[in-house]
N, C-alpha and C positions, 0 to 999 in steps of 0.2 A: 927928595922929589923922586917920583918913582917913574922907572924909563919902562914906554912904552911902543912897539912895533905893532904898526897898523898893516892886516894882508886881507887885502881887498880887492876884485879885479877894475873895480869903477873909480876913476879917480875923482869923479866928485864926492864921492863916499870915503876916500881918502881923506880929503880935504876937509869933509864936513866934522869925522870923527876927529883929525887932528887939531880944528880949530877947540871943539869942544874941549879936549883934553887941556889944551895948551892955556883955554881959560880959566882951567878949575885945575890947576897946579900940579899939571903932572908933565914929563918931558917927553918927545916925543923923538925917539931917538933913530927910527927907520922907518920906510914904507916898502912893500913888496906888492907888488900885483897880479902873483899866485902863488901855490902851495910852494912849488920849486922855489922860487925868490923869498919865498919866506921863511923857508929850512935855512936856505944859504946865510938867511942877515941874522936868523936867529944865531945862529954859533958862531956868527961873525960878532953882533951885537951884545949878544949873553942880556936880552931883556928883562924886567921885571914882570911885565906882561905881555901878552899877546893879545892882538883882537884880532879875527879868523873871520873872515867870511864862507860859507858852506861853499857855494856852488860860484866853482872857479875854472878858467880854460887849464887845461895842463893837468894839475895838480888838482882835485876836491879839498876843501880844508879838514875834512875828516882827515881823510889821510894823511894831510900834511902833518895834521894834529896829533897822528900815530907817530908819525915818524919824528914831531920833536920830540914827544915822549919819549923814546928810543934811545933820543941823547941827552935827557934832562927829567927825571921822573918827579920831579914835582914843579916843573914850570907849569905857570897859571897863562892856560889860556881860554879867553872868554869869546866865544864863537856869537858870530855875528848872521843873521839870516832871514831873510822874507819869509822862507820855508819856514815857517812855524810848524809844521807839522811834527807828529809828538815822535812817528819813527826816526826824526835824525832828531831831534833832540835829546831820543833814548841814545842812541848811537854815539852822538856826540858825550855826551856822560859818559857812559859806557867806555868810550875812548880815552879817556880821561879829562875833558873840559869842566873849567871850575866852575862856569855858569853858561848863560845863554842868553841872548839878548835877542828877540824877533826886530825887523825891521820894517815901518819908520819903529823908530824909539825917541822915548822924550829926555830930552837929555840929563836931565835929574838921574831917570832910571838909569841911564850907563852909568855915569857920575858916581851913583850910589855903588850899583855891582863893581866896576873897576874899585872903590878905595873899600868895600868888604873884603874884598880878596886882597888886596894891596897888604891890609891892616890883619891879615889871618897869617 
């Protein structure tokens, strides 16, 4: 089963992604509610995956995103965002996220990105 840390600032976006995961067989091993608390549980947690929300108090998940790189160069993290716009999704690639998910998303679609990356 593969462990997964949700860093989201909404916790009904918490909630909603954790339920998805937890019903399509994957573990769900932390939650953070910004970049800072998401650095911290990742090398607290050592995840399988990350799901990142862009645009967060504190922290941005770009950043955050830079900085687990920093301590993990091939952790997979799939950034989560309203902001479909193609400049942070360049960004976010570019930073090293292994996909991208615009939000609402239908939960197939996560479903699917989360276990390509999972299985890669």
């Amino acid at each position: 089963m593969k462990r997964v840390l949700i860093v989201d600032d909404a916790a009904f976006m918490r909630l909603a992604i954790k339920t998805i995961l937890e019903k399509n067989g994957f573990e769900v091993v932390g939650e953070a509610k910004n970049g800072i608390e998401g650095i911290q549980k990742f090398k607290e947690l050592q995840p399988d995956i990350v799901t990142m929300d862009i645009t967060m108090p504190d922290m941005s998940g770009i950043e955050a995103l830079k900085a687990i790189h920093a301590i993990s160069p091939n952790a997979n993290v799939v950034m989560l965002s309203a902001m479909g716009q193609e400049v942070m999704v360049k960004e976010a690639i570019m930073s090293g996220a292994k996909s991208f998910v615009v939000k609402p998303f239908k939960e197939e679609h996560l479903i699917k990105t989360l276990e390509k990356i999972a299985n890669s």
